[in-house]
Each structure stands twice: as C-alpha cells, then as structure tokens.
C-alpha positions as CSV (number, residue, x, y, z in Angstrom):
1,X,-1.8,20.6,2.0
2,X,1.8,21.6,3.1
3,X,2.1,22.7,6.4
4,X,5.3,25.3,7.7
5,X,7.4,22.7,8.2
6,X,7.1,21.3,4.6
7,X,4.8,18.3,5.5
8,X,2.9,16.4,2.7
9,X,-0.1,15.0,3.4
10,X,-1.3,11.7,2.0
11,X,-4.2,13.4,-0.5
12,X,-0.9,16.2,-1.7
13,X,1.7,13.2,-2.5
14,X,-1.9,11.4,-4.3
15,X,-2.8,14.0,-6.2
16,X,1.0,14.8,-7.4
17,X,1.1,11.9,-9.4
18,X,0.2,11.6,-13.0
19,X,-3.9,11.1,-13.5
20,X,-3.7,7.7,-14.4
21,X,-2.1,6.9,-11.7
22,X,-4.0,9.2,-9.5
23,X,-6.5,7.3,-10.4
24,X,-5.0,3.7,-9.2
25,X,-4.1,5.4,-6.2
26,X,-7.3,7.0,-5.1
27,X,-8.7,2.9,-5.9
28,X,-5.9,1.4,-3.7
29,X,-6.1,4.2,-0.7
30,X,-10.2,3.6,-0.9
31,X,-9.6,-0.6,-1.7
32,X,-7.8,-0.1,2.0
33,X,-9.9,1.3,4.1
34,X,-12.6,-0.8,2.8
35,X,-10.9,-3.7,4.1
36,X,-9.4,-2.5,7.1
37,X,-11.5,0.9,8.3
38,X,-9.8,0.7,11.2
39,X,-6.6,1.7,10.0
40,X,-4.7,4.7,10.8
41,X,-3.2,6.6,7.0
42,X,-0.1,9.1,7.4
43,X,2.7,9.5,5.6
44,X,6.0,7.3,5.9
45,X,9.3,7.0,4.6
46,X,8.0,9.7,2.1
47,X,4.9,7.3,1.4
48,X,1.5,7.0,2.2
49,X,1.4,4.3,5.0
50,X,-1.2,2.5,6.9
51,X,-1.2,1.5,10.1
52,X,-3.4,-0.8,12.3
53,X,-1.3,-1.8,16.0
54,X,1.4,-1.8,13.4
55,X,2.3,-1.3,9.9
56,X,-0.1,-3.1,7.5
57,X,1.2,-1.7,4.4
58,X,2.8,1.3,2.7
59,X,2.5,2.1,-1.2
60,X,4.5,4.2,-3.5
61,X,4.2,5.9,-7.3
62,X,6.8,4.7,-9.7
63,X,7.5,5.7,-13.4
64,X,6.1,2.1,-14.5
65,X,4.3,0.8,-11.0
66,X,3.0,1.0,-8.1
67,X,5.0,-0.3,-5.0
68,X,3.3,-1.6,-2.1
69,X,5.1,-2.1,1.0
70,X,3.3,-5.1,3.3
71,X,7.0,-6.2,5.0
72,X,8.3,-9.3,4.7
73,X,6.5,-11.8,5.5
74,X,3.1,-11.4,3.4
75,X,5.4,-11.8,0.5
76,X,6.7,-15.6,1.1
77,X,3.4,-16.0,2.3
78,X,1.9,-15.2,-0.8
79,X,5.1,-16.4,-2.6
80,X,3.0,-18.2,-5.0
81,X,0.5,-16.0,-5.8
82,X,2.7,-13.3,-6.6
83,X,4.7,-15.1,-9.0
84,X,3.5,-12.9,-12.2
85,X,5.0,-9.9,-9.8
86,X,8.5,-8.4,-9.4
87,X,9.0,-8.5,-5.5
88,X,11.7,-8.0,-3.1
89,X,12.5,-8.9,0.5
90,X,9.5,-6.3,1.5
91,X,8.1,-4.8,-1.7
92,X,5.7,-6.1,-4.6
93,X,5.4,-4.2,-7.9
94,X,2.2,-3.4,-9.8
95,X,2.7,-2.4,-13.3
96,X,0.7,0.3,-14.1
97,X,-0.7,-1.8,-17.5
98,X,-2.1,-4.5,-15.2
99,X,-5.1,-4.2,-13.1
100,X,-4.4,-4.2,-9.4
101,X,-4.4,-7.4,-8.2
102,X,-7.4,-6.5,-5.5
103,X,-8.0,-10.1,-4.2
104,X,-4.4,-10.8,-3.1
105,X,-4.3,-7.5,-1.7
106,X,-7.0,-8.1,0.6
107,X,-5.8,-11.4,1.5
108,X,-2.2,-9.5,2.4
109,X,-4.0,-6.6,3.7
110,X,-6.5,-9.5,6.2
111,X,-3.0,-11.7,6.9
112,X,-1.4,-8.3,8.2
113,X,-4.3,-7.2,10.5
114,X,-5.2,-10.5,11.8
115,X,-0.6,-10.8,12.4
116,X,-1.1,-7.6,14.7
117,X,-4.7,-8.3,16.4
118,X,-2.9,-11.2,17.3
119,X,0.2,-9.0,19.2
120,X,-2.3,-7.4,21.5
C-alpha cells in the first residue's frame, strides 16, 4: 500500500510485476524467510531487500530475470557454481525460463547470515 509520502511497500512492488513473475517472486520472498526467518524485509534502492545485522540480499524484476543482489563476495564465492549465470561485481541474473536456482540461493543466503552473525 502507498502511503502519503509515495512509499511502496514490498507486497505493492510484488504484486506490480507481471503474474508469472509474481509468481517467482512471491517463491523467492517466501524461499527467504524460510531460510533466514529472522530477517528483517523493506524496501531498498527501489527493491525489496533483506536484512539480518546487515544486508543479506536484495532482488529485483527485470523484463527477462530476476536480479538478486547478495553483494560481492557470495558471488566469487560461488564463482563456480554460478557459471550458467550472468553476474556482475554484486548481482546474479535468473532468467525468467529457468527455475530458480533454490540450492545455491540458500547456500548464498546461509554464507551471508553466518558473514554477519559473525560481526556481532
């Protein structure tokens, strides 16, 4: 729901997006939480973001994928993993006619919490 000051809240920028991709969306926000309950969602950047003593990851609707956002470092730790995946310094790319990659997510989503447990 927008608020006054032209806010959009994680479930608004969701549901803006095409169905099918509403769909993947809905999947990843849940496939989140279900790994990391603990974490904290707002928007970010224009993006729905999560947040655990830190940013754990960020993700994004695209014409052809999704972008998820985990920083740096995940992504030359997973370097390897990823290689079937368009990435940059701090983003990976999904393509919307693959099925998310929901094992290397959770083992980037697990390397991000455990990097910021460890902070504290």
């Amino acid at each position: 729901m927008r608020s006054g000051s032209g806010a959009i809240t994680v479930e608004d920028y969701i549901r803006s997006q095409e169905s099918s991709v509403t769909e993947r969306l809905l999947m990843l926000r849940t496939f989140i939480f279900d790994v990391v309950p603990q974490a904290e969602e707002k928007m970010s950047y224009g993006m729905p973001s999560y947040h655990y003593q830190g940013p754990l990851i960020y993700f994004g609707a695209f014409k052809n994928h999704i972008g998820i956002y985990p920083t740096a470092e995940p992504i030359v730790k997973f370097a390897e993993q990823l290689k079937g995946y368009k990435t940059s310094k701090g983003a990976i790319q999904l393509p919307h006619n693959k099925d998310l990659p929901l094992d290397l997510i959770r083992k980037i989503l697990l390397y991000r919490y455990n990097k910021l447990q460890s902070k504290t």
